[in-house]
N, C-alpha and C positions, 0 to 999 in steps of 0.2 A: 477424673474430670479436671479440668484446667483452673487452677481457681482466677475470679476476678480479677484481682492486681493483673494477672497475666495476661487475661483475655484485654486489657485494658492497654497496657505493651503493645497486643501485637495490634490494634487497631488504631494505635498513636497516627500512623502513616494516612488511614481512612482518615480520620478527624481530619487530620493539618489540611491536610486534602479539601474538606468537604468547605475549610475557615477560609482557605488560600480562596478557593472559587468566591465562594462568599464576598472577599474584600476587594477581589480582582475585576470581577464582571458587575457588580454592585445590584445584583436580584436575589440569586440563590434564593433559597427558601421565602425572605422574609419579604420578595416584591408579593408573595401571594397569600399573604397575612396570617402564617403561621406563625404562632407563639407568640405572636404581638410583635415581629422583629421583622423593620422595614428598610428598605436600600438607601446607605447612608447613615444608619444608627451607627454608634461608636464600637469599639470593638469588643464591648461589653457584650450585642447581639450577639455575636458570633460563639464568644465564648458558654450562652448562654444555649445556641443552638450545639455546642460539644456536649454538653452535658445531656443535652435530649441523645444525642446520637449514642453517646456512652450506656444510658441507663437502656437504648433499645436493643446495646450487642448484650448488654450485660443480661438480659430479661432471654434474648436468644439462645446467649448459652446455656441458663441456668432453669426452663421451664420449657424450652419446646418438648415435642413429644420425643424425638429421639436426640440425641447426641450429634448436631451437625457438624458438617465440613465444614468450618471457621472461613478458611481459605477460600472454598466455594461462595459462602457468604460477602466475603471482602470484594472477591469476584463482582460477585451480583451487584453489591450495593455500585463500584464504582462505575459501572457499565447502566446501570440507571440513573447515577449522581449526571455521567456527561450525556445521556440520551436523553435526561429532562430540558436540556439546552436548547437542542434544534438535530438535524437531522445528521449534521456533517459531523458536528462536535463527538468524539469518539476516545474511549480509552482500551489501552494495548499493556496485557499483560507481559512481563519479562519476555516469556516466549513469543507472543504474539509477534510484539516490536522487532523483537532478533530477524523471526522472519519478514517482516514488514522490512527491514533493511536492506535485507539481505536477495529480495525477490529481485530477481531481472528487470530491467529499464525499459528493455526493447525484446520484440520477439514471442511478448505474450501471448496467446491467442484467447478467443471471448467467445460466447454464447452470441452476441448480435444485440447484448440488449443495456439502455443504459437502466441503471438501479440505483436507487436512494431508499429513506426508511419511511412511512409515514403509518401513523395508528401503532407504532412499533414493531411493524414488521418492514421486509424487505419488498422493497413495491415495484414494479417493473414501469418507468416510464414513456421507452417509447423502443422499439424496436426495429433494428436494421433490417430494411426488405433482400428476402432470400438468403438469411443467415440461421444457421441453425434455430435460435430462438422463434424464427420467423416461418420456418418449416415445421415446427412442433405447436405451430400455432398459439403462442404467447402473444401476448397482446395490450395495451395500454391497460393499466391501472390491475394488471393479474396483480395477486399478492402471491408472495415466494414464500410459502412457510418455514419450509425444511430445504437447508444446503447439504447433502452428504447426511442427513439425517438429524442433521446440528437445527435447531430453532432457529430463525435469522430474530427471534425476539429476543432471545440471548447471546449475541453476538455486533460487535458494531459494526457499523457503516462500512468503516475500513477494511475488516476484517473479511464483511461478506463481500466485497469486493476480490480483494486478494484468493479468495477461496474460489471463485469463479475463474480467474484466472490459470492459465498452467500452459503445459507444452501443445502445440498442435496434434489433433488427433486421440488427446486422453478424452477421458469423460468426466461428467459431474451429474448427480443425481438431484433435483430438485423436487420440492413439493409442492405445487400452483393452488392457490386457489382462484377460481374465475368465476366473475359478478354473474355469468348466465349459467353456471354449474353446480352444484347445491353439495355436492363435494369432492374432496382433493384430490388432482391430478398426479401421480409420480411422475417424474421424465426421466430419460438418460438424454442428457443432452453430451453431443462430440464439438470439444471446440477445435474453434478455426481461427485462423491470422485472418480477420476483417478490416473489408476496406469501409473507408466512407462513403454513401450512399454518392451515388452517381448525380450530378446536378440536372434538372431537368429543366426544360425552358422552351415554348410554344407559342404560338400568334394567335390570337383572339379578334373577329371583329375585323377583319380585311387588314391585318396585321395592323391595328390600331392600336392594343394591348398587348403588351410584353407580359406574360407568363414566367417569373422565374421559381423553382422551390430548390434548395441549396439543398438540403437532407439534412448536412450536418455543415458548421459555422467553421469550417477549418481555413486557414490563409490561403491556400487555395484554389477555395471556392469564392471567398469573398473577393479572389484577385478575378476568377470568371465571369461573378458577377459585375464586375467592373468592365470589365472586358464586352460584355453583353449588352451595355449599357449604352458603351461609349462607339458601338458598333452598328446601332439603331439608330442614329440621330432624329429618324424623321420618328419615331416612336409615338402616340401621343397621350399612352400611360401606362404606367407599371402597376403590376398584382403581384405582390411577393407571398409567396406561400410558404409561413415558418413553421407547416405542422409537423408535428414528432420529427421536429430539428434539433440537433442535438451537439455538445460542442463545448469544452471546458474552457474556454478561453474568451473571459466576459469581453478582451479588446477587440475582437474579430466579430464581435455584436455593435460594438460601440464604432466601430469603421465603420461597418455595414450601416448605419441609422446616419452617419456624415454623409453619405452618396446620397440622400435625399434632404437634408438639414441643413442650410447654409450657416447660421447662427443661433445661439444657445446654447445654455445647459444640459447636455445628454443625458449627463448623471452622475452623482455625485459615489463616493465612498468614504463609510467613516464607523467609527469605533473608540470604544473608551479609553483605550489607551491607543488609539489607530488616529497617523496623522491624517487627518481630512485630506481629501481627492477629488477636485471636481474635474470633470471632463465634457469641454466645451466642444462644440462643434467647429473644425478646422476651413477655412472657405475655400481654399487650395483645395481640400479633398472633396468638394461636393460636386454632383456631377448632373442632376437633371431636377429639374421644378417641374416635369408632369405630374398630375394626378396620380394619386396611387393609392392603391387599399392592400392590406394586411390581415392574412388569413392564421389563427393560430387555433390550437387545440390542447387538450390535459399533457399531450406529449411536449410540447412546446417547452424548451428545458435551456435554460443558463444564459449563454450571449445573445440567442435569438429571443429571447426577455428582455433584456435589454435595448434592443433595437425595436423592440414590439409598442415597449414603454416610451422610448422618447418620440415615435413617429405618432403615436395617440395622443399624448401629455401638449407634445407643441404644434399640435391642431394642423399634421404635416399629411394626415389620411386617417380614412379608417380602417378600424380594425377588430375583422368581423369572425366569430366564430364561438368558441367557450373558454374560461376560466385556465389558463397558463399553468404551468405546475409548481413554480416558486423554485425558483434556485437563484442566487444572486449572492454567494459570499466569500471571505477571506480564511484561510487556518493557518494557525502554526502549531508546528510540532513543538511540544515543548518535554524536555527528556525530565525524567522521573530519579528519585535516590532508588531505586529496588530494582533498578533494567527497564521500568515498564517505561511508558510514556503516555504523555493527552496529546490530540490532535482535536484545539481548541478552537471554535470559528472565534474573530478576531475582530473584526469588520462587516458590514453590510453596502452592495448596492443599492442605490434610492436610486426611484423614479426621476423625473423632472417638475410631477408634483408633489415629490419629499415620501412616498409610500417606498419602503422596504421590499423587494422584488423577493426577496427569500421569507417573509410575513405575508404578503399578499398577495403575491405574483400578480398578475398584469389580468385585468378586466376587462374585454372588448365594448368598446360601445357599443357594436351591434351584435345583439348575440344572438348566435343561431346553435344549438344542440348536435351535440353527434346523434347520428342514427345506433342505435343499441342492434349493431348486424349481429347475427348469429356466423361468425366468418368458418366455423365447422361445416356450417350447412351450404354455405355460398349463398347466402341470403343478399340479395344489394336492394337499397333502398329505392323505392319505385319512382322517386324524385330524381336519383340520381345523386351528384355530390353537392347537394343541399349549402353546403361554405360558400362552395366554387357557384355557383348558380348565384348566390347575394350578392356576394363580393364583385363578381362582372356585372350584376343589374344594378350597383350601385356607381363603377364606373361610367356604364354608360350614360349613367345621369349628369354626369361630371363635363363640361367644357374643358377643350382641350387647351 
């Protein structure tokens, strides 16, 4: 067996690790009142939280019931040290990183679905229609147990990413759990080079009401939407529909909330070591003062949060449906002495009322429930689309 002094070497790197976050991010442990050690104590906490961390490898090595994998352990601990952070925050062992580098830029192909972590598993948010995910009947909020057979609760964000990812035509084997299934699905899912969801846009109301829904928040779309905009003049109000919209690029939310915003705060970004960013609304780029209301749902994900949040916060429409899924932030890769690396969120998006979009995502004032459809069965709600039904009886109360 190893003795202490040794076991205490090899976890030097965990430690420094666990003091560096510690002093870096100013929470770690002690914002949640362990051991008496709070954000902003001297460096006396930290060293005080080494010593917990020490006597709990040392107690591991020397009393569990078998002889563990050390390396395994170091594993675990730092893959929980950065998943207590938030959902993006992520660490990559030597090999991990290598391939994390090394993976192709362009050419990938996907499942159809976008994926983040929450309750620490791999959570499916919102799903591209008519893509493999979407043909296997995946659907908002499944949780993805098993990628390949790997746990997505021991494995980060990044990692379950990359694993989905691969050449057109391979496979990946997951394991769903779904809120109306009582237990887990296997899939063979084939991926495929997926496009962006097709823009869709309709006339309501003796073409009174512009209907737009982007899919997904990409340049674009947010250029079509412009386009569709400025191509209506006699219009005399918009319905943006940003359900399970999807879109990694928080500025093409923050354009998209200027075509109806002439002035203000859209939203700011900032971080403890992150130079503050506010981003006001351009009056060059705004393009219509009709009324308008704003449709989102749990799929609702990243720039379309953002444009969710400033058209609600500066009283520009409402914005009607359920609870957003929180996405709003910054990483940086930061490389590691052993190969590995963290890929650390850095920064957050704020609302226009100062709330965190990746803490609280975006709250409709009018809220209406999704229908819990059984979409196996072809269940549809007797109401019909219950959003879309508010959101236009809410327009037409509205003067043009």
């Amino acid at each position: 067996m190893v003795c202490v002094s040794r076991l205490f070497q090899r976890f030097v790197f965990v430690l420094a690790l666990a003091i560096g976050l510690t002093l870096i991010t100013g929470f770690a442990l002690g914002q949640f009142g362990w051991f008496g050690v709070h954000a902003g104590d001297s460096q006396d906490g930290a060293y005080q939280q080494m010593r917990v961390y020490a006597e709990v490898l040392q107690k591991i090595q020397t009393d569990y019931v078998t002889d563990p994998n050390m390396s395994d352990v170091t594993t675990g601990a730092l893959h929980g040290l950065l998943g207590s952070l938030d959902a993006d925050s992520s660490y990559l062992t030597p090999e991990e990183y290598k391939t994390y580098k090394n993976r192709p830029t362009a050419g990938n192909a996907q499942e159809g679905i976008t994926v983040s972590k929450r309750f620490g598993y791999a959570t499916v948010v919102n799903v591209v229609p008519d893509s493999p995910a979407d043909q296997s009947h995946l659907a908002d909020g499944d949780v993805i147990e098993a990628v390949d057979s790997k746990s997505t609760h021991d494995l980060s964000l990044a990692v379950i990413r990359m694993m989905l990812e691969g050449k057109p035509g391979s496979t990946v084997e997951v394991t769903v759990i779904r809120p109306t299934h009582p237990d887990p699905d296997k899939l063979t899912l084939t991926r495929a080079l997926i496009s962006a969801p097709a823009l869709e846009d309709q006339q309501y109301e003796n073409a009174s009401i512009l209907y737009i829904k982007p899919g997904a928040l990409t340049a674009a779309h947010v250029d079509d939407i412009a386009a569709k905009i400025k191509a209506a003049p006699k219009t005399e109000k918009i319905l943006l529909d940003l359900r399970d919209c999807t879109g990694d690029d928080p500025q093409q939310g923050l354009r998209l909330a200027n075509f109806f915003i002439k002035q203000g705060t859209l939203a700011t970004l900032q971080g403890q070591q992150f130079p503050e960013q506010t981003f006001s609304a351009d009056p060059a780029k705004f393009l219509t003062a009709a009324p308008m209301a704003v449709i989102v749902n749990r799929g609702t994900y990243g720039g379309a949060e953002l444009a969710a949040a400033a058209i609600e916060d500066l009283k520009r429409g409402d914005v009607v449906g359920e609870r957003t899924f929180g996405e709003g932030s910054v990483q940086k890769t930061i490389d590691l002495p052993d190969g590995g690396a963290l890929i650390l969120t850095v920064a957050k998006y704020e609302a226009p009322d100062g709330k965190k979009i990746q803490d609280e995502a975006v709250t409709p004032n009018v809220a209406v429930e999704s229908p819990q459809d059984d979409e196996d069965q072809g269940i549809t709600p007797p109401n019909g689309d219950e959003m879309l039904n508010k959101a236009l009886d809410l327009l037409k109360q509205k003067g043009a």
